[in-house]
C-alpha angles and dihedrals in degrees: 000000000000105000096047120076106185132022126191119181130181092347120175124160121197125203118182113228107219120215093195127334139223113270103181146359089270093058095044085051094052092048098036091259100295138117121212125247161172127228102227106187104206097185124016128200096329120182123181138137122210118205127236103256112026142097109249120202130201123205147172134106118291103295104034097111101253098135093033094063090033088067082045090056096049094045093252084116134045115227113228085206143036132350147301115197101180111191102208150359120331139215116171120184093191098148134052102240097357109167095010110129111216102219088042118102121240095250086046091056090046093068095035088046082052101052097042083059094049111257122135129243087254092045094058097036076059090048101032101099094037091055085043089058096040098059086042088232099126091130088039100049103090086048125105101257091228090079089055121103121240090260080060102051103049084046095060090036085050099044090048094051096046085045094066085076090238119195086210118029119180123192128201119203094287095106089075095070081069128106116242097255083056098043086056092052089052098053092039081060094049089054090055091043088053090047090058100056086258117155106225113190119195141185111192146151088210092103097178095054094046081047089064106019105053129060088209148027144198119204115207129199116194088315113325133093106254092182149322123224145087125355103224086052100047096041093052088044093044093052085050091060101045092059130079108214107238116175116180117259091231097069122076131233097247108052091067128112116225115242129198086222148042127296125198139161139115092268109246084135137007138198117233099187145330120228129192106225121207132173082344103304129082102261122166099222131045130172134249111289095359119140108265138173136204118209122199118197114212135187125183115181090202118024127271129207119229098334111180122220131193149181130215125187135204150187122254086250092057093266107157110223113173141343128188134169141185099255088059089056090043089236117169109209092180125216103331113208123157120010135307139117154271137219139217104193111195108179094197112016103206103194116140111243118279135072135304147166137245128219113187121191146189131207142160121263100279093047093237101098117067110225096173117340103185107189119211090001107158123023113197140170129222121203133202125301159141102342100038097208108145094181133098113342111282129055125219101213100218132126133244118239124181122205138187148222084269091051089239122116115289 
């Protein structure tokens, strides 16, 4: 059992679901001293294994039974069925704020959150000034935590559970609440965890992060376990899923590029096709730092003001490369009606050989609302070029100079 952290085998968890319960002795007697109920089964006959050693992601819509198992996982919940074997130390950060007493200052919860999570008086004095700086609440930490914001709470909640110096460490949403400063010291923390042989498990929304933090995911689906395997390929799977495909009526059959992945929006506007453009004419394959243009074919059957549209590309193993968009470039497309097209213009792709894919979107002008979103559109290859670089993804494009003792070229 030493390369698997956690085992859960046959686990199913039952909630009951009250209609209206009994308050008071008058209303029990009138209904024979039962309330009346429903039997919700969160999770149902799950079975999954999660190496030593690895970051574990959890993923389905709201619902699914992701946190629930999770707490299961961690011992909060007891499982009515089946069984949980867990090969190591715990920390679990489940709640934003759990343990946290409000009237308590910072540097008070730290010690009772300690505490709660087993470590002794001696072991956080040690810590103390290494969770403080991680949290960044040095000026906060003698203030009652009921004045923090929610981003400060999770930080000092955060920075005391992976303080405990867990073996297994498993994390609910709550990261998202973070800034970015604090997001990147996280992950920068998972990677050490990772480095020293430490089991993470996750549950997040935040698809693109679980696409290149965890090893492995398990994709849940109102309760049950859908499927285990490799993130670029749930993920991809899992977004299919969640969206309905809607293609405007407007536009015919025909017309339409075949894509490798989903499409969905509410059809404003809609994206025909996406080209790859080199030396002037559509090609699938281009080299390393050649000129190349995306083109992007639009039709709108009304016109639509200031709509934004995007790419995004990405590996074959679900790296995401790039992904820009017309807002960042402060790019005013007008009020779009009828068909026509758009272009990307790189002067010098500098893509490293090999093949990727090519996702192309359109939103309205504020980017919350989904026009056409075509998922895996366009596949091309780029070849070698000028530079030669072979490694990563992305070339630098500089150039190599040796000099010696005498400061002249070697």
């Amino acid at each position: 059992m030493g390369d698997v952290a956690v085992e859960a085998t046959g686990v199913s968890k039952r909630f009951r679901l009250y209609h209206e319960r009994n308050q008071s002795l008058k209303a029990a007697f009138m209904r024979g001293g039962r309330a009346k109920f429903d039997e919700f089964w969160a999770l149902q006959d799950v079975d999954l294994q999660i190496p030593t050693g690895k970051t574990f992601g959890l993923i389905g819509h709201n619902g699914s039974g992701k946190s629930t198992l999770l707490k299961c996982l961690a011992g909060i919940l007891v499982p009515d069925k089946g069984s949980i074997a867990v090969h190591g130390r715990v920390s679990a950060l489940l709640e934003l704020g759990a343990g946290f007493h409000p009237e308590l200052s910072g540097r008070d919860n730290v010690y009772l959150n300690g505490s709660i999570l087993g470590m002794s008086r001696k072991q956080i004095d040690k810590s103390f000034d290494e969770i403080v700086d991680f949290a960044g609440l040095e000026t906060f930490i003698d203030t009652p935590v009921k004045n923090y914001s929610s981003g400060m709470y999770v930080r000092l909640g955060f920075s005391v559970a992976i303080n405990v110096d867990p073996e297994i460490l498993m994390v609910d949403e709550v990261l998202a609440v973070g800034d970015e400063n604090f997001q990147r010291k996280c992950m920068e923390k998972f990677a050490d965890f990772r480095a020293d042989g430490r089991t993470v498990v996750i549950v997040s929304h935040a698809l693109s992060t679980m696409r290149t933090m965890c090893d492995e995911v398990a994709w849940l689906d109102h309760g049950k376990l859908l499927e285990v395997g490799r993130p670029q390929d749930l993920v991809d799977s899992y977004v299919g899923q969640s969206h309905d495909d809607r293609v405007a009526p407007e536009v015919e059959e025909g017309e339409e590029q075949s894509g490798r992945g989903a499409r969905w929006g509410s059809g404003e506007v809609v994206i025909r096709s996406v080209e790859l453009l080199a030396d002037g004419a559509p090609a699938t394959h281009v080299a390393t730092g050649a000129d190349a243009v995306f083109r992007i074919h639009w039709k709108a059957a009304h016109p639509v003001e200031e709509p934004v549209f995007g790419i995004a590309i990405h590996t074959l193993d679900g790296i995401h490369v790039t992904g820009p968009n017309t807002r960042d470039v402060e790019l005013s497309t007008g009020t779009l009606s009828g068909e026509g097209w758009l272009d990307l213009h790189v002067p010098r792709l500098m893509l490293t050989p090999g093949t990727y894919e090519l996702t192309a979107a359109v939103f309205d002008r504020a980017v919350v609302h989904t026009f056409d979103h075509r998922d895996k559109l366009l596949r091309f290859d780029v070849a070698p070029g000028r530079p030669r670089d072979q490694y990563g993804v992305v070339s630098l494009g500089g150039s190599w100079e040796v000099r010696g003792d005498s400061g002249a070229p070697a």
